[in-house]
C-alpha positions as CSV (number, residue, x, y, z in Angstrom):
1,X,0.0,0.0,0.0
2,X,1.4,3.6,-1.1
3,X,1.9,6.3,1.9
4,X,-2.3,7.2,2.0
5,X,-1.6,11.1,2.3
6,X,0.0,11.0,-1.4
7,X,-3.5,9.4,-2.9
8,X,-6.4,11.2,-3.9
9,X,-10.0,10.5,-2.3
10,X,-12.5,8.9,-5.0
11,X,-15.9,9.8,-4.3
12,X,-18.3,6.9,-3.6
13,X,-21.4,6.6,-6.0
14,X,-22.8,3.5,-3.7
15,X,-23.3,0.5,-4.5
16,X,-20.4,-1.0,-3.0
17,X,-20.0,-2.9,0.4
18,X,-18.4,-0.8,3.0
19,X,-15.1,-1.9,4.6
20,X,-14.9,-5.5,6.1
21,X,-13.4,-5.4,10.0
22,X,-10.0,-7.0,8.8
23,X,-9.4,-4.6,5.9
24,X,-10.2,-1.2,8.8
25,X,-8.1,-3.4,10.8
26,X,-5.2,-3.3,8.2
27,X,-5.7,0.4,6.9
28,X,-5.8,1.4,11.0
29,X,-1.8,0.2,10.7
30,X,-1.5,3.2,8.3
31,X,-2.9,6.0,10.6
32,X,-1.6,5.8,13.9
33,X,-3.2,7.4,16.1
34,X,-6.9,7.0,15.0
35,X,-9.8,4.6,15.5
36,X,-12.6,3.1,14.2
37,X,-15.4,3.0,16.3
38,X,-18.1,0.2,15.6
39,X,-16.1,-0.7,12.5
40,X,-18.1,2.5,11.2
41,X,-16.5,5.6,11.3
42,X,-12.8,7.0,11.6
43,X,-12.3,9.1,15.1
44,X,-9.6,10.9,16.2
45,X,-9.2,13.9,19.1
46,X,-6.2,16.4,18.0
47,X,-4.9,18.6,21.7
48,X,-3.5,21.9,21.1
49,X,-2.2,24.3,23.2
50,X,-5.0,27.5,22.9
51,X,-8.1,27.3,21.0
52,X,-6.4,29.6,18.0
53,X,-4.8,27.1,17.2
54,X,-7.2,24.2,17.3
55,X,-9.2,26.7,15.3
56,X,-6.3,27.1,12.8
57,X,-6.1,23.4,12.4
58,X,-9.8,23.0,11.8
59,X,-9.7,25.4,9.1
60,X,-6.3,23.6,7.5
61,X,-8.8,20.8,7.7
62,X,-11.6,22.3,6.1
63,X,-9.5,23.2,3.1
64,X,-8.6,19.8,2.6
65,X,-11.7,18.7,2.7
66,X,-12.7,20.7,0.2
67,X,-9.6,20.3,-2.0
68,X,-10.6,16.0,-1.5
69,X,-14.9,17.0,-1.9
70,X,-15.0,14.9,1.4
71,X,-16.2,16.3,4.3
72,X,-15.4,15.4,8.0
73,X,-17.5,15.8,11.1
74,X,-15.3,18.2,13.3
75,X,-15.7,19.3,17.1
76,X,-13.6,22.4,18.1
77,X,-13.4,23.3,21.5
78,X,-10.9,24.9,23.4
79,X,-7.4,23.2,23.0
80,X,-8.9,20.1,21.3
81,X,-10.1,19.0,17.6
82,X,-12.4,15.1,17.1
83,X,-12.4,14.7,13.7
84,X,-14.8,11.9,12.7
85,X,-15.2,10.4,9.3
86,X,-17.2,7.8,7.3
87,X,-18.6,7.7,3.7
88,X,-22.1,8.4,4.1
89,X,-23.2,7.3,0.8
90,X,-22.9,3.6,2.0
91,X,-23.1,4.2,6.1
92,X,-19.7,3.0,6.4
93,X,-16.3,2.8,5.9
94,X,-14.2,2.7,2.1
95,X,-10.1,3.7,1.4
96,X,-11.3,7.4,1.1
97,X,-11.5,8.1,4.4
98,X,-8.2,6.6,5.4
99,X,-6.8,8.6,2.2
100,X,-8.7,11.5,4.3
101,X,-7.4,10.9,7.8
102,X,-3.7,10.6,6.3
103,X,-4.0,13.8,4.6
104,X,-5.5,15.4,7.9
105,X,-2.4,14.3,10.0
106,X,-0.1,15.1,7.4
107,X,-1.1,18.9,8.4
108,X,-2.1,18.2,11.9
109,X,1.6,20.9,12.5
């Protein structure tokens, strides 16, 4: 598997199965530091040290969401960042939102 944050995110027309637990189970090697909660969706919490600059990663975020046309669920509060994504289209998981969450930590500085 090529390095995830170098890969482009291919939107999901449906149709297709979402991820089984053993491939979420490989990808997770890929993005430490994340999760998958109920073999569903990708979670991670991001700590900063103020809330300008959780805010300043949100909107790095935002950017590359828009840049990939997939869109995260993100909490800001003060000093922290969850980040929570899935492909809606099929109410689960697909290699587009590990693509995603790569990307997101490759700018998490």
């Amino acid at each position: 598997m090529s390095n995830l944050a170098d890969q482009k995110c291919i939107p999901c027309k449906g149709g297709v199965p979402p991820m089984s637990r053993e491939e979420i189970a490989e990808f997770l090697l890929h993005i430490p530091g994340w999760g998958a909660e109920k073999d569903h969706h990708l979670v991670r919490t991001y700590t900063f040290p103020d809330f300008a600059k959780a805010l300043a990663f949100v909107n790095r975020v935002g950017a590359i969401a828009e840049a990939e046309g997939h869109h995260p669920d993100i909490y800001l509060a003060w000093g922290m960042v969850r980040v929570e994504i899935w492909t809606h289209k099929i109410n689960g998981l697909t290699e587009s939102d590990f693509i995603l969450a790569a990307k997101i930590d490759a700018n998490r500085a």
